[in-house]
C-alpha positions in Angstrom: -24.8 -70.1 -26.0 -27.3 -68.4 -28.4 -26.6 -66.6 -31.5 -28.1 -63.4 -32.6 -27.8 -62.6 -36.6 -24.6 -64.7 -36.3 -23.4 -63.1 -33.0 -22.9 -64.7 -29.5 -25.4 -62.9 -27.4 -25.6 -63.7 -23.4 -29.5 -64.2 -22.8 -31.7 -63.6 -19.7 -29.6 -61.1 -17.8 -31.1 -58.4 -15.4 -29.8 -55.1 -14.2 -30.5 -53.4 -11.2 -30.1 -50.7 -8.8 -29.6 -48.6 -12.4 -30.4 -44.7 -12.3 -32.3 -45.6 -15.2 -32.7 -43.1 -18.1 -34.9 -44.6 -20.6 -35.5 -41.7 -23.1 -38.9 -43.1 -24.0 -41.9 -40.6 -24.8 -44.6 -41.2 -27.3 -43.9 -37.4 -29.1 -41.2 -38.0 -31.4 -38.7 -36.0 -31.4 -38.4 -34.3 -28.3 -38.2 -30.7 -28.1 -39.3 -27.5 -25.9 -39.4 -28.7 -22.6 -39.8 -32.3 -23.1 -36.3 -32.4 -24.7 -34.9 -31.3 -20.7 -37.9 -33.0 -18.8 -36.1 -36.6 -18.8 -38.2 -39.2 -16.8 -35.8 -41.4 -14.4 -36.3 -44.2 -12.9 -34.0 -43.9 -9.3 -34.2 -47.6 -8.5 -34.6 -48.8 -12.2 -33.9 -52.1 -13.1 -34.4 -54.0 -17.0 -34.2 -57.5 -18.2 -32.5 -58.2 -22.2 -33.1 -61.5 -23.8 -32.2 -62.7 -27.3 -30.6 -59.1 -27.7 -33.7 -57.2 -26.7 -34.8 -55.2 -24.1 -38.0 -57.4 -22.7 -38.7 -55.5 -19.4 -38.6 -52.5 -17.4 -39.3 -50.9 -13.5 -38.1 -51.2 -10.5 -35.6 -53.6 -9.2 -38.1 -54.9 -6.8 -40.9 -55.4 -9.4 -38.5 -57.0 -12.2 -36.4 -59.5 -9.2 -40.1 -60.6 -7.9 -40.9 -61.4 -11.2 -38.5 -62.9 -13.8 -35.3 -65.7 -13.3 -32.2 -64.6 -15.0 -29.1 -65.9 -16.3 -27.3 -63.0 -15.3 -28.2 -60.4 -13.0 -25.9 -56.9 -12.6 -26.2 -54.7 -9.8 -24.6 -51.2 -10.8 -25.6 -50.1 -7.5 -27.0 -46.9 -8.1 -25.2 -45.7 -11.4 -26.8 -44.1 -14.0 -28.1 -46.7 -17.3 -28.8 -44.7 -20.7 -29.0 -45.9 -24.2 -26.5 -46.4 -26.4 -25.1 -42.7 -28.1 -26.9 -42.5 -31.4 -24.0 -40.8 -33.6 -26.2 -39.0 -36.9 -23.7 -37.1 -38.6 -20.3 -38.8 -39.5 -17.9 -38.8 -42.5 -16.9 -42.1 -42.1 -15.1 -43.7 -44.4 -11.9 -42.0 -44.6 -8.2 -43.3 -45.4 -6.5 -40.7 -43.6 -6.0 -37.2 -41.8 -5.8 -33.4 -42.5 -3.6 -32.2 -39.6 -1.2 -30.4 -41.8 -4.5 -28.4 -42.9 -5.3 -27.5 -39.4 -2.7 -26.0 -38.8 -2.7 -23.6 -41.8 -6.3 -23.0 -40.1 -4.1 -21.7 -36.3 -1.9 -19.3 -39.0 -5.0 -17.5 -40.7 -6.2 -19.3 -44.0 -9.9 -20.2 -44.3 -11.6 -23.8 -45.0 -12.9 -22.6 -47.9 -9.3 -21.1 -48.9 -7.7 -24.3 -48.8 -10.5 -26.4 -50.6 -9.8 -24.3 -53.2 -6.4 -25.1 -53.2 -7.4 -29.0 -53.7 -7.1 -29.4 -49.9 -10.5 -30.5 -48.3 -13.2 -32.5 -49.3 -10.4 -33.3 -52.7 -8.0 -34.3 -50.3 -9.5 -36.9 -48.9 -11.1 -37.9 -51.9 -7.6 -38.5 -53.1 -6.7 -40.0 -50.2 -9.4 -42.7 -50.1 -8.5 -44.0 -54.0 -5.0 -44.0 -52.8 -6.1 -46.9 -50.4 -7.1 -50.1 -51.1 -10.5 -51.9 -50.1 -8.6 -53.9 -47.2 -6.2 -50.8 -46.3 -9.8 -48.7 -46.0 -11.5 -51.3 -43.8 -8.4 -51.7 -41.3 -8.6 -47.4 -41.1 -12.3 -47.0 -40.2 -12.8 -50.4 -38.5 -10.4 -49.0 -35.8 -12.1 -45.9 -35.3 -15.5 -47.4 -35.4 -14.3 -49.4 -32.2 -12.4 -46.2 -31.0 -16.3 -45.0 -30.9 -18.1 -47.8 -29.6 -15.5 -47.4 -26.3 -17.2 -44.1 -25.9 -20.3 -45.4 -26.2 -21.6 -45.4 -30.0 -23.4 -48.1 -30.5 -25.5 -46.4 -33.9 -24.1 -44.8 -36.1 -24.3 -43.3 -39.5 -22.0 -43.4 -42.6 -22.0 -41.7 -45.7 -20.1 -41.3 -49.0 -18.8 -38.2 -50.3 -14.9 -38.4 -50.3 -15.7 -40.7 -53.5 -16.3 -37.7 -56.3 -16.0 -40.6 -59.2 -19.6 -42.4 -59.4 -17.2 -45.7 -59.2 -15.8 -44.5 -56.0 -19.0 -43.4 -54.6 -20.1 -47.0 -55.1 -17.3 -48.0 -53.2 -17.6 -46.0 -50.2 -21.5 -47.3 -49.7 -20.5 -51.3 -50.5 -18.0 -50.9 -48.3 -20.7 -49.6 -45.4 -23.5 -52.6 -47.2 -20.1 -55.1 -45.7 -19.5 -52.9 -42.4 -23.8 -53.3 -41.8 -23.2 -56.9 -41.4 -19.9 -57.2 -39.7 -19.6 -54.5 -36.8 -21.3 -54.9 -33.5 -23.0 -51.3 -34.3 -26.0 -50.3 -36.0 -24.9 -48.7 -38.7 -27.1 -46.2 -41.2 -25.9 -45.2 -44.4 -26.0 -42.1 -46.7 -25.2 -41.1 -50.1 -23.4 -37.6 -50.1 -23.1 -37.3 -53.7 -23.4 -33.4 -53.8 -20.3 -32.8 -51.4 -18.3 -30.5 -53.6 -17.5 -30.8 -57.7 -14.6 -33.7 -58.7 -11.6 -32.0 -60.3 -11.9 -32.5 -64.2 -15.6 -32.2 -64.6 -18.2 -29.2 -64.9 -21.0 -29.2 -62.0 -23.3 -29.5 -64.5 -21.6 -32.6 -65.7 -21.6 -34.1 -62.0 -25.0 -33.5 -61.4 -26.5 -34.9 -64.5 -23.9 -37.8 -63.5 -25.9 -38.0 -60.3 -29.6 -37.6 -61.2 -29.0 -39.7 -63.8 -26.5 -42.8 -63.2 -24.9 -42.9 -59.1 -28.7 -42.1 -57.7 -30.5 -44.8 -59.5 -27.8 -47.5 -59.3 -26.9 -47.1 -55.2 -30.9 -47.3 -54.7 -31.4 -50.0 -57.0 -28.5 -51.9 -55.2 -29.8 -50.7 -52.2 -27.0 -49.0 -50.6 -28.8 -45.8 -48.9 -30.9 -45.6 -46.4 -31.2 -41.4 -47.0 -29.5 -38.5 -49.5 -27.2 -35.8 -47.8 -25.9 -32.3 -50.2 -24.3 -29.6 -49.0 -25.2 -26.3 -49.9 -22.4 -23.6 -49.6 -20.7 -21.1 -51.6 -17.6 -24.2 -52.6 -19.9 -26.3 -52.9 -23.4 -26.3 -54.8 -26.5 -24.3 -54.3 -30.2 -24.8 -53.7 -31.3 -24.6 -57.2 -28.6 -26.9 -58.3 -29.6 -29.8 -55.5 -33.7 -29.3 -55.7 -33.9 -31.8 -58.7 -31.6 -34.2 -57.3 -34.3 -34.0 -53.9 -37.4 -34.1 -55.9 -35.2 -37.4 -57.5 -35.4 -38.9 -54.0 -38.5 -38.2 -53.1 -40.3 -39.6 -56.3 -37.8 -43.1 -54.9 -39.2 -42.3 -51.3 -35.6 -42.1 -50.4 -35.1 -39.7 -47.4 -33.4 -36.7 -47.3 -30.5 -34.7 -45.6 -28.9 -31.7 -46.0 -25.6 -29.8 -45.1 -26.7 -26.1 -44.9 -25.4 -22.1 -43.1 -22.2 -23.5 -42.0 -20.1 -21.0 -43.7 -23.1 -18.6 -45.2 -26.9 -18.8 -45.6 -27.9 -19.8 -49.1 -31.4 -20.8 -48.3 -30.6 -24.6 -47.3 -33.2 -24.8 -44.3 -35.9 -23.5 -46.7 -35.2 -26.0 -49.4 -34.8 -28.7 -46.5 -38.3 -28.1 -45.5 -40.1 -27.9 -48.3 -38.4 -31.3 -49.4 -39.6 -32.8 -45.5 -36.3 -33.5 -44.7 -35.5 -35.5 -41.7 -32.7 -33.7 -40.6 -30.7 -30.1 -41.5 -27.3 -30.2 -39.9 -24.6 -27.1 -38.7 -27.2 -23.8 -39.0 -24.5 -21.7 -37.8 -25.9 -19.6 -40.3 -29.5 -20.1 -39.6 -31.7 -17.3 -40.0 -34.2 -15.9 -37.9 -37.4 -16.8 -39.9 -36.1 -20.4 -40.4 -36.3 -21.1 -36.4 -40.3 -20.8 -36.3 -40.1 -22.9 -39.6 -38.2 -26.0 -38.2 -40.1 -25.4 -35.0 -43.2 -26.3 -36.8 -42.0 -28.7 -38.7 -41.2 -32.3 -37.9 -37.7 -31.7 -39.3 -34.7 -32.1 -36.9 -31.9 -29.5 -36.4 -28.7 -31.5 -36.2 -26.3 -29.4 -34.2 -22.5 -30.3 -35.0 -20.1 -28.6 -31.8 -17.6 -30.7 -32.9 -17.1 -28.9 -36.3 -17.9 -25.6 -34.2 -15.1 -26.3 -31.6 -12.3 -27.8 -34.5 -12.6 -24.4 -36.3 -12.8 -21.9 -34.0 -15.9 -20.9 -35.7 -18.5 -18.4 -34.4 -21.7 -17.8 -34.4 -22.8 -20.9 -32.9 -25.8 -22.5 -34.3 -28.9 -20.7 -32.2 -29.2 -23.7 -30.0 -31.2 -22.1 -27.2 -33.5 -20.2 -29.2 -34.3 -23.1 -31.4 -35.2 -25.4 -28.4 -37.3 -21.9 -26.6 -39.4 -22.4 -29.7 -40.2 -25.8 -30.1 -37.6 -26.8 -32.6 -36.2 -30.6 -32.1 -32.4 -31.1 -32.1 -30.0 -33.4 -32.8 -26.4 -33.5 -31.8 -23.9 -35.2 -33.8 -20.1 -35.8 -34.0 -19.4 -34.7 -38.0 -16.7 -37.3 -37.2 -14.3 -36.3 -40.8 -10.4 -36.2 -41.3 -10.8 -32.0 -41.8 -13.0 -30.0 -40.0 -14.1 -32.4 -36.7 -11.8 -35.0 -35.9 -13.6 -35.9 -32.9 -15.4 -39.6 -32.2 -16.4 -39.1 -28.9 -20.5 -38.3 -28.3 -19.4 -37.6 -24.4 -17.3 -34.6 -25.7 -19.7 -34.2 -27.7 -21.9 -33.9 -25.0 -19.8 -31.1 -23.5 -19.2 -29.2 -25.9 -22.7 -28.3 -26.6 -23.2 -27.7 -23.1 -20.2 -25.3 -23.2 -20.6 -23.5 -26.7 -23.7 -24.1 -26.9 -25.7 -23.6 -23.3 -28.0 -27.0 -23.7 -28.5 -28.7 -20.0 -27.2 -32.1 -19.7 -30.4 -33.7 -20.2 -31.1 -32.2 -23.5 -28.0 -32.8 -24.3 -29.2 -36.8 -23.9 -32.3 -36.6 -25.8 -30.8 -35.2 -28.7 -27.5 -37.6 -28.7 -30.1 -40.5 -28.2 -33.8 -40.5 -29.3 -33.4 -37.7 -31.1 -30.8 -38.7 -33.4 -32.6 -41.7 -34.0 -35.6 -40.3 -35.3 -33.0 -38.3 -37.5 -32.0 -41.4 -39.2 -35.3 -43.5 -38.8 -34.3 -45.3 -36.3 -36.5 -45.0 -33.6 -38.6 -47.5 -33.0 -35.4 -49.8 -33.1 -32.6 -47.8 -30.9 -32.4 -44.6 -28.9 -34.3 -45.6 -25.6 -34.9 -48.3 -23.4 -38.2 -49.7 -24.0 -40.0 -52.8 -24.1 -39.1 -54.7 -27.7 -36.0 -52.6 -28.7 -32.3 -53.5 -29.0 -30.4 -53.7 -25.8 -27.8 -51.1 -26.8 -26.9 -49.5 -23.7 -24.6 -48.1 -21.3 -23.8 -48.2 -17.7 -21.7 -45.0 -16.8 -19.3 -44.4 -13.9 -21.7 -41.9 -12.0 -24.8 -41.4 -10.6 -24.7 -37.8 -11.8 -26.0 -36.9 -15.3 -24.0 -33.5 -15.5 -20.4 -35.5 -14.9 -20.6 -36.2 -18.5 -20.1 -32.6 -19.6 -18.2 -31.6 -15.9 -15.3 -34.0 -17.1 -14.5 -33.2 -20.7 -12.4 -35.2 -22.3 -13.2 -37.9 -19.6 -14.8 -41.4 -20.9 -17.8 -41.8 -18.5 -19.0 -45.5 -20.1 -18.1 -47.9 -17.7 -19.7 -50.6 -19.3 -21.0 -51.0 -23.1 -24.0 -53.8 -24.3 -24.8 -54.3 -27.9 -27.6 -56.4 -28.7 -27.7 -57.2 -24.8 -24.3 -58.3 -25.5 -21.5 -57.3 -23.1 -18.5 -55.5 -24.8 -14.7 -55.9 -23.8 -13.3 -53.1 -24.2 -9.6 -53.8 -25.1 -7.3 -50.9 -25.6 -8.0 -48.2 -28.5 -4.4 -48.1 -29.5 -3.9 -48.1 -33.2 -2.0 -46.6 -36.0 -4.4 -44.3 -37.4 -3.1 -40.9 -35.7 -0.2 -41.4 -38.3 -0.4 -39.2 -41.4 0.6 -41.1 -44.1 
């Protein structure tokens, strides 16, 4: 048996008779037509070695021309990539339910933040755990994910709101990078909303000055993340913290018009931000500006769905003008407790009116590209990971026909077959 960074990885294996979805296109990211306009290979077939994808085409070419190990015939199923989750809160030590349900009676998100529910919630929450107590928590769902097909994802800080704890969160995702099956991205959210005791001008000097030069020297982030909203900070209170990051070439995201506009999408693109994520809010002027930009619009139905909240993002219009999307879970204890990118999937096909195959692109190369990614995961091409999935269907649009149904019949990480034991844990348990 071989190993791959530590990792038994079964070498030489072939499958075939795949509806074959690769997702690959040389115009990063997809959008306007291209994003719906998925190439598929009806008789595909691909060969993974050492944990990499090594070739692609037809069953007949790739049987005629290569010995394997292993060779899989899904007889005619469809084959994607891997779900490429770009937008997730994890880690968290526990849930919110009771606060959902003050939601079904009437009061507001932002009502109960201010009432030290929230983002302080789970803040406390997470202190109120220790390292091995946090691990256990999120390790469970991380796996609850990869049963429905996550095999990237991204984490972020932002329930720390002490500099110590914010440190915390990200070593704790520096351990998880080495230790989980996934890929795993990570992002500081150190502008999520303002810790009880101190000023904002206190935290952000805090941040410009002592968390965002010791988690990059450390190198714990891969991007930045702030969320701009009335409860939490605004753009001229994040633009220094951005032009912080860019002078460290440290990539940048932003919450932004969940709730209200503030001018996040503006600021977003003028700082060349990879990715701007919920634009419930978005305005009209700021669709032409991400449409001719190489920013992505990170689309969260999850959040939309949890919270009854309307408007939608402008889904269709952004696509109808050349805008690239993303979709994304927002996987947190408050606002989106959802894991699964296949709900995910049909819920913005629902709320949102995206086709299936868009719907693909932007939970796959798309959110890739979000996270800088790309030219590793997020299609099946020559020289990338084998992070892929065979589903139970030959038909794309039973992903979003069956919500709530898990369509991943068979998960590979780093050409590695998964067993997928039973989810069962204690984490729906509020503590």
């Amino acid at each position: 048996m071989l190993y791959l960074y530590g990792r038994n990885v079964v070498v030489r294996q072939a499958i075939i008779h795949a509806k074959l979805y690769s997702l690959s296109s040389n115009h990063l990211p997809l959008r306007g037509r291209e994003l719906g306009s998925l190439e598929i290979l009806p008789d595909g077939a691909l060969v993974m070695d050492h944990g990499v994808i090594i070739a692609l085409g037809t069953t007949t070419e790739i049987l005629s021309q290569n010995q394997f190990d292993t060779v899989i015939d899904v007889q005619g199923r469809i084959v994607i990539p891997g779900f490429v989750d770009c937008h997730t809160h994890l880690p968290f030590a526990d849930w919110r339910a009771d606060e959902y349900r003050r939601r079904l009676f009437g009061q507001q998100y932002q009502e109960i933040a201010r009432k030290k529910g929230g983002i302080t919630r789970s803040s406390l929450q997470l202190g109120a755990r220790s390292d091995a107590e946090v691990a256990q928590f999120t390790e469970q769902l991380v796996y609850e994910m990869l049963t429905t097909g996550t095999t990237t994802l991204e984490m972020k800080s932002g329930y720390g709101l002490t500099m110590e704890s914010e440190l915390r969160q990200l070593r704790l995702i520096s351990g998880w990078k080495l230790s989980l099956d996934q890929r795993i991205s990570a992002t500081g959210l150190f502008l999520h909303a303002v810790p009880p005791g101190l000023s904002r001008q206190e935290w952000l000097t805090i941040v410009r000055h002592d968390l965002l030069p010791r988690a990059h020297e450390e190198r714990l982030i891969d991007a930045i993340d702030a969320f701009i909203e009335e409860t939490a900070f605004s753009p001229q209170e994040i633009e220094p913290v951005l032009q912080d990051a860019l002078r460290r070439n440290i990539p940048i995201r932003l919450h932004t018009d969940q709730f209200t506009n503030m001018g996040g999408t503006l600021l977003g693109l003028t700082y060349q931000a990879r990715g701007i994520d919920h634009l419930d809010h978005l305005a009209d002027q700021d669709i032409a500006r991400l449409a001719s930009s190489n920013t992505v619009a990170v689309l969260l139905p999850g959040a939309s769905y949890s919270m009854n909240h309307t408007p939608h993002p402008p889904a269709r219009r952004l696509i109808e003008a050349g805008a690239a999307i993303a979709l994304a879970t927002d996987f947190n204890p408050g606002t989106a407790p959802i894991s699964s990118m296949p709900l995910i999937i049909s819920l913005a096909v629902h709320l949102y009116g995206l086709t299936p195959e868009e719907a693909l692109a932007a939970t796959t190369i798309n959110a890739a590209y979000v996270l800088g990614l790309d030219k590793e995961v997020g299609s099946l091409a020559i020289g990338k990971r084998a992070d892929l999935l065979i589903l139970d269907s030959d038909q794309l649009e039973s992903i979003p026909y069956r919500a709530g149904h898990n369509p991943v019949n068979q998960v590979f990480v780093r050409g590695k077959p998964v067993t997928l034991r039973s989810a069962t844990s204690n984490n729906n348990r509020q503590i």
